[in-house]
DOLUMVEX-71308 format. One record per residue (C-alpha): x, y, z; residue number from 1. Coordinates in Angstrom, 3 decimals. Example, Ala and Ser with C-alpha at 12.3 -4.5 7.8 and 13.67 -1.06 7.14 Angstrom:
+----------+----------+----------+-----+
:       c1 :       c2 :       c3 : num :
+----------+----------+----------+-----+
:   12.300 :   -4.500 :    7.800 :   1 :
:   13.670 :   -1.060 :    7.140 :   2 :
+----------+----------+----------+-----+
end
This chain:
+----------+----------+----------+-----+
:       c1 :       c2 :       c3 : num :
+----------+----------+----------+-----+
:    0.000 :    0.000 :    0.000 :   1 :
:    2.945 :    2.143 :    0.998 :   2 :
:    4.517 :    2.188 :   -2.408 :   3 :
:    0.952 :    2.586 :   -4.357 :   4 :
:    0.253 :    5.922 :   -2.492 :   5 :
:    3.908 :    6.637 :   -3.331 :   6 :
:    3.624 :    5.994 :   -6.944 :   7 :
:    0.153 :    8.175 :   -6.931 :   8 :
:    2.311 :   10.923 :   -5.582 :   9 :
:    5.069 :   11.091 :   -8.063 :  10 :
:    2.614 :   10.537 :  -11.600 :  11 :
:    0.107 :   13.647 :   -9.473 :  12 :
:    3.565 :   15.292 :   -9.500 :  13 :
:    4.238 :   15.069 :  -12.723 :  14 :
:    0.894 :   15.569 :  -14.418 :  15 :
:    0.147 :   19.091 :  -12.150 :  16 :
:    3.999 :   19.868 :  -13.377 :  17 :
:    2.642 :   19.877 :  -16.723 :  18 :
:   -0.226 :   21.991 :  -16.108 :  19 :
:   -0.286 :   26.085 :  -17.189 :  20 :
:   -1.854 :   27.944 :  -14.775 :  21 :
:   -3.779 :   30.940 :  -15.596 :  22 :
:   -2.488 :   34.011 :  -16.083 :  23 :
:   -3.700 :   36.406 :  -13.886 :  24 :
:   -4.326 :   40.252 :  -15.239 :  25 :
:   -1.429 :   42.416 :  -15.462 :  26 :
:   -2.722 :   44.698 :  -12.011 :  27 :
:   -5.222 :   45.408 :   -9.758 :  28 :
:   -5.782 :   48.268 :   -7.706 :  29 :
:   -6.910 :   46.437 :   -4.251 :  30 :
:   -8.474 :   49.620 :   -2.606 :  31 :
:  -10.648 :   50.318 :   -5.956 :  32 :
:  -11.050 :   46.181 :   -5.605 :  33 :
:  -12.350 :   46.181 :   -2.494 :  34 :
:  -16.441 :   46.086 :   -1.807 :  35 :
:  -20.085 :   43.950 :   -2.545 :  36 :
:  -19.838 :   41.532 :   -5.408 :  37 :
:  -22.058 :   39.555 :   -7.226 :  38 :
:  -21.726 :   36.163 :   -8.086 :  39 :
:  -23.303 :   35.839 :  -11.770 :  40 :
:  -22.090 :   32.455 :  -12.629 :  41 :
:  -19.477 :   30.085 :  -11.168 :  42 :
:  -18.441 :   26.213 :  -11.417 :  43 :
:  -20.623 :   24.500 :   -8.786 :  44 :
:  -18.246 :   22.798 :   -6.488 :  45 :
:  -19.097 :   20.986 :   -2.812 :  46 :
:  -19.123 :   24.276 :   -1.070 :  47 :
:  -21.293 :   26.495 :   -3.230 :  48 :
:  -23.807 :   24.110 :   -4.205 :  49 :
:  -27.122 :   25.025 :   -4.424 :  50 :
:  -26.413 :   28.152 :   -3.809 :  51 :
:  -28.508 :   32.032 :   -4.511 :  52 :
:  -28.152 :   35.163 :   -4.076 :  53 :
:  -24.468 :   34.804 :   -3.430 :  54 :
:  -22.170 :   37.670 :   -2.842 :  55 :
:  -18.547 :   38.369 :   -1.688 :  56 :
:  -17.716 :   41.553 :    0.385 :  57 :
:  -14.195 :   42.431 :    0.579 :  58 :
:  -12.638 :   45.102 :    3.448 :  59 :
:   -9.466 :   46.115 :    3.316 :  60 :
:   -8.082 :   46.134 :    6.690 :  61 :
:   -5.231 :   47.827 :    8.749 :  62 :
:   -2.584 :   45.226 :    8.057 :  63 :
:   -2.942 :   45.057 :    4.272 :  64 :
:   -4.769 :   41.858 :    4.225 :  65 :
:   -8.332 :   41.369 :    3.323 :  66 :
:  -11.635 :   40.377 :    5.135 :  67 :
:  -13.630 :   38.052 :    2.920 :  68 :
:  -17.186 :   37.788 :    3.613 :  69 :
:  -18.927 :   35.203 :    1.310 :  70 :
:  -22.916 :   34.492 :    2.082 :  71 :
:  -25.379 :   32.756 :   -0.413 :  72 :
:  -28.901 :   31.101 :    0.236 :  73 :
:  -29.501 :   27.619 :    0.117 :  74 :
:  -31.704 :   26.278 :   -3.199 :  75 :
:  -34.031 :   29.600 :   -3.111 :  76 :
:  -33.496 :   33.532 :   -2.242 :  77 :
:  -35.578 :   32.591 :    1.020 :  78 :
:  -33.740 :   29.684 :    2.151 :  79 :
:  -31.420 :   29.070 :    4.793 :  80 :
:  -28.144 :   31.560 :    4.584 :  81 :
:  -25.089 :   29.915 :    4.371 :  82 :
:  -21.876 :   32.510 :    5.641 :  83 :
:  -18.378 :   32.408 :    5.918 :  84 :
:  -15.590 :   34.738 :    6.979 :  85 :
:  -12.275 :   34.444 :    5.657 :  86 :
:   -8.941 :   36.394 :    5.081 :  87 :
:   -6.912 :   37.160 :    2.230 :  88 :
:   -3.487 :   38.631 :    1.655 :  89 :
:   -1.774 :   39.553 :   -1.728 :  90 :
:    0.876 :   36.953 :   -3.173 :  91 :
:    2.302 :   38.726 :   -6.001 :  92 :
:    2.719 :   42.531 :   -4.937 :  93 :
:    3.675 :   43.383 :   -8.657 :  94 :
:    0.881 :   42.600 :  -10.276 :  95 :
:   -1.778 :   42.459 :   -6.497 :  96 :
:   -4.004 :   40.201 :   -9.063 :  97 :
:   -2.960 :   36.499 :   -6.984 :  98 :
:   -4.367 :   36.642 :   -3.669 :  99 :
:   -4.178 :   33.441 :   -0.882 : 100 :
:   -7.775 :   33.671 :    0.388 : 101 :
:   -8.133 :   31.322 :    3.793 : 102 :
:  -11.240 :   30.148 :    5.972 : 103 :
:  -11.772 :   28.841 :    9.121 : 104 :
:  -11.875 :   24.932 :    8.950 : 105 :
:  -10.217 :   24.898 :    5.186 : 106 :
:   -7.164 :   23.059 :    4.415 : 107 :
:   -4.449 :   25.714 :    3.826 : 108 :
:   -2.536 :   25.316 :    0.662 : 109 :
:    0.913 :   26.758 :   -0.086 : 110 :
:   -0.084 :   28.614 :   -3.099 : 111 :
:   -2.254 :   31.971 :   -4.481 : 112 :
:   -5.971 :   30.239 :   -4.837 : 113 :
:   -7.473 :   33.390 :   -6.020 : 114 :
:   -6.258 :   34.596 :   -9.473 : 115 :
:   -7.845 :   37.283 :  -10.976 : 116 :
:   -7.960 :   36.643 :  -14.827 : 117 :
:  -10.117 :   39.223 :  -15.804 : 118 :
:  -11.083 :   42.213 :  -14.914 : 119 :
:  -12.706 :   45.573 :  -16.059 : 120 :
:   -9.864 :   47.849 :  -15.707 : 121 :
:  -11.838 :   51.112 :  -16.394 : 122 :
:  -14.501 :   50.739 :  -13.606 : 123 :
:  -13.710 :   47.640 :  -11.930 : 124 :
:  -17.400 :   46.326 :  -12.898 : 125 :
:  -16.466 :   42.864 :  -13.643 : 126 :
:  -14.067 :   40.682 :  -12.436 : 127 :
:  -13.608 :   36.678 :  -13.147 : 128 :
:  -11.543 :   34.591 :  -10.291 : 129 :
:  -10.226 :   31.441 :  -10.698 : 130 :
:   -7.441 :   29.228 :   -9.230 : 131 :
:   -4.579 :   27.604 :  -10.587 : 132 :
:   -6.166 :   24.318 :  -11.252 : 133 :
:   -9.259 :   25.766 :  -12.779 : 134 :
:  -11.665 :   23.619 :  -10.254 : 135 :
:  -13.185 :   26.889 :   -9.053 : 136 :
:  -14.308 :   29.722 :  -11.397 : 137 :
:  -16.542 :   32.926 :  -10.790 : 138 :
:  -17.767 :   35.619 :  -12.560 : 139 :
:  -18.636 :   38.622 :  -10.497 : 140 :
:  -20.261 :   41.688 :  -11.247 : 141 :
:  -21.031 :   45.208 :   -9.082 : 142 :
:  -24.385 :   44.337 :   -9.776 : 143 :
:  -26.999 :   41.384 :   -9.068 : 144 :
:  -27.633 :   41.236 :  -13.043 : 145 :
:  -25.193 :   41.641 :  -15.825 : 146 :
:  -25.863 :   42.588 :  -19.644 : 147 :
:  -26.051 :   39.595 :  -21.883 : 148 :
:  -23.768 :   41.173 :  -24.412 : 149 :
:  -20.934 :   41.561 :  -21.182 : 150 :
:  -20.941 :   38.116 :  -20.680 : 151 :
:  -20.519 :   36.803 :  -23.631 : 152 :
:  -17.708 :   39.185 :  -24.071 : 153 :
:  -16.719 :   37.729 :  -20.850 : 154 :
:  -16.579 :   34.128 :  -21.775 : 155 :
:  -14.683 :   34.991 :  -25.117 : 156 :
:  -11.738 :   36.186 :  -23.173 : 157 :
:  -12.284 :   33.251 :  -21.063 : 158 :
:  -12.207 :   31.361 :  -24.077 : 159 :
:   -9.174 :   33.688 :  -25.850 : 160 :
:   -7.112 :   32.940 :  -22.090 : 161 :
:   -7.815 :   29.124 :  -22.884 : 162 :
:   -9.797 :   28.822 :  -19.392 : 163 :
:  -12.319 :   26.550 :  -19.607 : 164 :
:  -16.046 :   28.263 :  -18.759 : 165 :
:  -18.068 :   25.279 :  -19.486 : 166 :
:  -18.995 :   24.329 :  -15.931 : 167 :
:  -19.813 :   27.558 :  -15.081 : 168 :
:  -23.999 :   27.442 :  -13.780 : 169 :
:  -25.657 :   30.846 :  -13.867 : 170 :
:  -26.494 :   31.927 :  -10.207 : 171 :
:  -29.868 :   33.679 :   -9.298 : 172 :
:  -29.652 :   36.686 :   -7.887 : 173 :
:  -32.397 :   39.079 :   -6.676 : 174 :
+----------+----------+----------+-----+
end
């Protein structure tokens, strides 16, 4: 059994050595950043599933790092909320667009697990977060609802960055 989960760990090794990780946007002004965002449409993964009316809240706070307030409603804008409070702080202080987000009762991992890979650079109306594996993907607007003709300009420089969109699930918002 020993040298099984060995093997497993040096072909996982070499398979995420081969990966290309996004490419996160060339900067990002964290104050202008900061705020109440939207979640129009992300991959559904165990700990957003099911989820409305789902926003993210980011403070910037004394220290430099960020609070990270995430709350959604289970299956229906009345159900049950679902909350979490985390903290992030900036990885890459060139380009402030990798952050290392953490929660309470979350495996910490050694890297940046929120890259972001777009954004709207003129009014900082859209933004699109990833990781470096691609399992999670969000698109987030300033607003609950976001012109059709936005996201599909959205998802073509999803598409034009070679990050895959097609798990993303729309999410209702009010």
């Amino acid at each position: 059994m020993n040298a099984i989960f060995r093997v497993g760990l040096v072909f996982g090794a070499v398979l995420l050595s081969g990966c290309r990780y996004p490419e996160p946007v060339d900067f990002v002004d964290i104050p202008r950043y900061m705020g109440l965002w939207y979640q129009i449409s992300a991959n559904e993964v165990s700990f957003n599933e099911g989820l409305v009316g789902v926003t993210a809240e980011y403070t910037l706070l004394e220290d430099g790092s960020v609070e990270v307030y995430n709350k959604g409603y289970q299956d229906s804008l009345d159900g049950e909320l679902s909350e979490i409070t985390g903290n992030a702080v900036v990885w890459d202080e060139e380009s402030n667009a990798a952050l290392k987000v953490t929660f309470p009762d979350v495996p910490d991992f050694g890297y940046p697990n929120y890259l972001i890979v777009v954004l709207d650079e003129a009014d900082y109306q859209y933004a699109v977060v990833t990781d470096p594996f691609q399992y999670t993907l969000f698109v987030l607007s300033r607003t609950p609802q976001m012109d059709d003709n936005t996201y599909a300009m959205i998802l073509g420089e999803l598409a034009a960055r070679d990050i895959d969109a097609s798990q993303l699930v729309l999410t209702e918002q009010p």
